[in-house]
N, C-alpha and C positions, 0 to 999 in steps of 0.2 A: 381113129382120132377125129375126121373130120364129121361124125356124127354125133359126138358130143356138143357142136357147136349148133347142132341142127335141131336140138330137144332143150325143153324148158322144163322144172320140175314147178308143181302147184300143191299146195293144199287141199286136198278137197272137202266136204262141208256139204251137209245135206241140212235142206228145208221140208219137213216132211217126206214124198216119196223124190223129190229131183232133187239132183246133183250141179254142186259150183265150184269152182275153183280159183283162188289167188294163186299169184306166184309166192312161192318160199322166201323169196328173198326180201318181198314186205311182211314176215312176219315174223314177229318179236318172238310172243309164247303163246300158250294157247292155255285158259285158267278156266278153273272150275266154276260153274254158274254164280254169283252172286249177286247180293241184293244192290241198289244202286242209290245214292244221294241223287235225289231227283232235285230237279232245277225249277223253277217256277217259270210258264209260260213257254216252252221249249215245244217244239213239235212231238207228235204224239212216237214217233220213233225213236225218238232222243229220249234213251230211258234214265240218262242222269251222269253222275262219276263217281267213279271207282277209283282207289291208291292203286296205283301201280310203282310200287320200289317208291315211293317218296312222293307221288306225283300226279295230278287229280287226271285223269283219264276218261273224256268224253266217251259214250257207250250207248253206238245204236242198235235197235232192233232189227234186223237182216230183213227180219220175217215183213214188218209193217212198213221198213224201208220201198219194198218190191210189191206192194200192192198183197200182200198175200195174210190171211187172218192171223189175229194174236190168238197163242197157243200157252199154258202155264209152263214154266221150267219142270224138266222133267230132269234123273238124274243123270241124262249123256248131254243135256242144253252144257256148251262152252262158251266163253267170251273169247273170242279168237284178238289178242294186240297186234296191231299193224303200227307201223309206221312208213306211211305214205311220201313219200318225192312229189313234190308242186312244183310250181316253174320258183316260186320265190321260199319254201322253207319245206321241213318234213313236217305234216301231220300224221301225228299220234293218237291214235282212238281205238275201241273193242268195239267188235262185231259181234252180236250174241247168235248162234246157229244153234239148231237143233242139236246137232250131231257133226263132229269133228271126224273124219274117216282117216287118212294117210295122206301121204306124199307119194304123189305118182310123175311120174317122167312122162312127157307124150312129145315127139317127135312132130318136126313143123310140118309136115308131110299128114301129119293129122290133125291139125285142124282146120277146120271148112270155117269160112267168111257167117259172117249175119247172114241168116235167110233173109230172102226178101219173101215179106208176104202180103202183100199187093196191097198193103193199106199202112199211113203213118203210125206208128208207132214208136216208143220210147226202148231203143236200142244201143242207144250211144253206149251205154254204162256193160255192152256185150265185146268182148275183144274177139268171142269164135265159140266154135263148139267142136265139139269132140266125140265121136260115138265109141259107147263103148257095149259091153254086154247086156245093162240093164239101160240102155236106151243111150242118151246124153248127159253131159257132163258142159255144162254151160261155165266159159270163162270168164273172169271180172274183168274190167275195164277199171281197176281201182277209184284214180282221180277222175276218170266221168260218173261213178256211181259216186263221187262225195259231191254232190251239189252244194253249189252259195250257202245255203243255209249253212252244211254242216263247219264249211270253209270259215262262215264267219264267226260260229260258236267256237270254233277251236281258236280263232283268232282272241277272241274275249277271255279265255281262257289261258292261254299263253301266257307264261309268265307269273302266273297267281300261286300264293303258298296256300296249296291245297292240301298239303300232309296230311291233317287229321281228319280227312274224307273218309270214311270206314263203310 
């Protein structure tokens, strides 16, 4: 029993050939690609809102979020819904990924800290890595990968009757 307390279970989520992972327990559901109500003047990741059960749902790009080139939806692209814990409320938004994989358990004992690689870079947004068979499996840092920006679009958003978003 005291192993259960030592393992976390995640998501995983492929961006082309590399592997990511949230924890389960920021995620709502996981929906079929769809097209987005784009917003005007929004950053190029911030591909717009989706209805989610009633309810206008921010929805970024994973792929452009991470520095990594825009690819067309293909038929496994998911919008993965989270809902995020902040220090003052939960945010709620869709992650678009390539490919939605399982739910895996990984034991604390396996994950290894941020590399250091002898030069600054933008880490924060990494909670660990994990190896596994086909190399690593890089963990989300959730609220460090929602930067200000995203914090305040969802903040502007809060609260709006966005039902007939489609």
């Amino acid at each position: 029993m005291a192993a259960a307390v030592d393992e976390s279970q995640y998501v995983t989520l492929g961006l082309g050939a590399e592997m990511f992972a949230v924890p389960v327990t920021f995620v709502r559901e996981i929906l079929d690609y769809r097209d987005t109500f784009r917003l005007p003047e929004g950053p190029d990741y911030m591909l717009g809102l989706i209805d989610v059960r009633g309810r206008g749902t921010p929805v970024i790009d994973l792929r452009l979020k991470l520095g990594l080139p825009k690819v067309p939806p293909t038929p496994a692209t998911r919008i993965m819904v989270l809902d995020v814990p902040l220090a003052d409320r939960v945010l709620s938004l869709g992650l678009v990924a390539d490919k939605v994989h399982e739910v895996k358990t990984f034991a604390a004992e396996q994950i290894e800290s941020v590399p250091d690689v002898g030069v600054a870079w933008r880490s924060d947004y990494i909670a660990g890595v994990v190896r596994n068979d086909a190399g690593f499996v890089v963990l989300f840092d959730l609220p460090n990968l929602l930067t200000a920006d995203e914090k305040v679009f969802a903040s502007s958003t809060e609260g709006a009757n966005l039902c007939e978003v489609q």
